[in-house]
Steps between C-alpha positions, in 0.01 A plus 500: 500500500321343810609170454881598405679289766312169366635581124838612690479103699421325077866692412687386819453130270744269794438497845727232754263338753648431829377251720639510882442491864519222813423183231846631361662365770337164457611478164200285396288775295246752611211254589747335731270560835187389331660215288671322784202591765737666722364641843527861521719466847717260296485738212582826661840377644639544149468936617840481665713339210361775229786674513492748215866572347525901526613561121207258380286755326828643328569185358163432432426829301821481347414172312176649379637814373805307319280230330302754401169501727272846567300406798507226760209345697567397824281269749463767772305227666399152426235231607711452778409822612856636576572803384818669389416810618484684856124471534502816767324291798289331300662119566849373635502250159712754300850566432594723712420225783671257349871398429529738273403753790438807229215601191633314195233662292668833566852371411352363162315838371794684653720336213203491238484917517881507465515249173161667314329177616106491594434323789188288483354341832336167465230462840319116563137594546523184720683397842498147610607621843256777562246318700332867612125617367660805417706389214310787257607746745891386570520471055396855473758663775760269345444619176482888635830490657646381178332756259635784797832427569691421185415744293353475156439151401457301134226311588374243720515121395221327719463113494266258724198609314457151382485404864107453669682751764590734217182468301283652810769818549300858440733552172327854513670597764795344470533692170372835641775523719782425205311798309513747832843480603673350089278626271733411227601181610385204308248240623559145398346210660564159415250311348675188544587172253115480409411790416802707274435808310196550784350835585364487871435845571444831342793665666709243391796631264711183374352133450737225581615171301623278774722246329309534192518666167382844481247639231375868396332752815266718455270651714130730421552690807859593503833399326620160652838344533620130498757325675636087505673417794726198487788362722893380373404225658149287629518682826401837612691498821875351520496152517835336480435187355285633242761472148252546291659852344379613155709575184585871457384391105135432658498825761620670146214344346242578818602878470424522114140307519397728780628820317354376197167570617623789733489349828785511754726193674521533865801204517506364838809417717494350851781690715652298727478543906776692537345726168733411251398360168590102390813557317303268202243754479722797555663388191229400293376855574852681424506233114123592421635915553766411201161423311348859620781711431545439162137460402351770787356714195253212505399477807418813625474723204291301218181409450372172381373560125218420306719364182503133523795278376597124452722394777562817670314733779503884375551772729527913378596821601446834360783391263551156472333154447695216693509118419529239763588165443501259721760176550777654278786260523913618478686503211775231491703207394234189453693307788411748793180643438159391450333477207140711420342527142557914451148690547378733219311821625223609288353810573134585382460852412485670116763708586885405490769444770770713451829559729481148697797395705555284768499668862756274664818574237596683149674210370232343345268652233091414488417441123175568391262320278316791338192234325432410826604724751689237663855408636678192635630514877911437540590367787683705796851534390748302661503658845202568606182299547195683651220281400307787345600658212375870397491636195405920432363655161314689360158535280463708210 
């Protein structure tokens, strides 16, 4: 099938989006240079304190894989314009001339290919310190050397295009060279807050939700994929006083709306300057995997279904229908847990459920209302509380 790898990127369902470079060491978010109108000179003495921890992409990749993540996106280069990657003579603003004094990029798809990870490269299509007229020419050789020297690549994640520098790029050839040297790497560019769910250009294989909720893709031309990308926290870049970390209940909740309609999350976390991930979003990452490991099935082997229900989402596979329903409290003594009114599932279809049981434990039995086809949600036994409960059965 021609367009195999975009079907292949709809499967890979969670990707972690990783947010990193000189603004780390600021700790004031990605936009810190622009926000705080800070002089290049001023700006570029932050080069000698990125000092890169050697086992950083270990740890990094290790996270992912154990909370249950199949690709990462990482900013190979922001506005900022420096890059994590040896740019082979093309500028001195890069890693290897910085702290760091070596090609990060390298380190982190080194450890991707040894943990079944895809490596995704997010590139700015904009550079507030790139004064030259040549800026077309100096974004296409960057763009070569990564496409020639890492080896096969998921895709490319470009953002800036929302920018009046981006909107006046030659996206043909920008694209022609991602189709020469990855053929079957995936082109996503971000369409920004404004404009979600937005096509820009034919060769265009995923449509981004920035922050926003996803809907159905579908493209005339070719088969088209969708992702939402959202942070743990309001930041994209690390920013230290920023406490504003979401529930793992809502990232739980994120993951099902966008798989719902068969989109992807790309879940952003700001590494630190030294790379290592906030220990509150390390976790939050780790608690959210609990979620993923016993409900995985969902994720990245069902489809959303066409049966609709009362106060559930339905997802299928070749042999099951699931149930998911949302804000299912613990069961427990009145004194130390809340209190919801029960939800009852009703599932529209002539045919019956048969064999329904609860994913998360055998100890407690799903009864069946055969005039209605419906059944009353327990709570989470005693134990365990994981926001979402999921019930499997089938139709005959």
């Amino acid at each position: 099938m021609k367009y195999q790898y975009i079907e292949d990127f709809k499967n890979l369902g969670l990707g972690l989006f990783i947010h990193f470079g000189l603004y780390s060491v600021a700790a004031k978010g990605e936009w810190y240079q622009e926000a705080y109108k800070v002089p290049f000179s001023e700006y570029e003495k932050l080069l000698p304190k990125f000092k890169v921890k050697k086992n950083w992409a270990k740890e990094l990749v290790h996270v992912a894989k154990k909370a249950g993540f199949k690709y990462i996106t990482i900013t190979t280069r922001h506005h900022d314009g420096f890059s994590l990657y040896d740019t082979r003579g093309l500028s001195d603003y890069d890693a290897p001339h910085s702290g760091s004094q070596r090609d990060l990029i390298k380190e982190f798809v080194d450890e991707c290919r040894k943990n079944d990870i895809k490596p995704f490269f997010y590139h700015t299509l904009i550079d507030w310190n790139y004064k030259k007229e040549d800026y077309q020419e100096y974004l296409l050789k960057s763009l070569e050397v990564l496409c020639k020297h890492y080896g096969d690549i998921g895709g490319f994640w470009f953002d800036g295009a929302w920018d009046e520098t981006g909107k006046n790029l030659d996206f043909d050839a920008i694209y022609h060279t991602i189709r020469k040297y990855q053929p079957n790497a995936m082109i996503i560019n971000n369409t920004g807050l404004s404009a979600l769910g937005e096509r820009s250009h034919q060769e265009i294989d995923a449509v981004t939700f920035e922050r926003g909720k996803p809907f159905s893709v579908n493209g005339d031309d070719k088969p088209i994929a969708g992702e939402v990308c959202d942070g743990i926290t309001d930041h994209w870049g690390y920013a230290k006083n920023d406490i504003c970390f979401k529930s793992v209940p809502s990232l739980v909740e994120e993951l099902i709306d966008a798989r719902r309609v068969r989109c992807n999350l790309l879940l952003n976390t700001g590494l630190r300057g030294d790379g290592s991930i906030n220990p509150m979003e390390k976790y939050t990452l780790l608690e959210l995997g609990k979620w993923i490991a016993t409900n995985r099935r969902i994720i990245f082997d069902c489809l959303p279904s066409k049966i609709e229900a009362d106060n559930a989402f339905i997802f299928e596979d070749k042999e099951y229908y699931y149930a998911l329903i949302k804000n299912v409290p613990m069961s427990a003594n009145e004194h130390v847990t809340r209190k919801e009114d029960r939800k009852r599932v009703v599932i529209h279809t002539e045919k019956k459920i048969v064999n329904a049981k609860y994913m998360d434990t055998s100890l407690q039995k799903v009864e069946i209302n055969r005039r209605d086809n419906s059944f009353e949600i327990l709570p989470f036994t005693y134990g365990t509380s994981m926001s979402i409960r999921i019930v499997r059965f089938k139709l005959k």
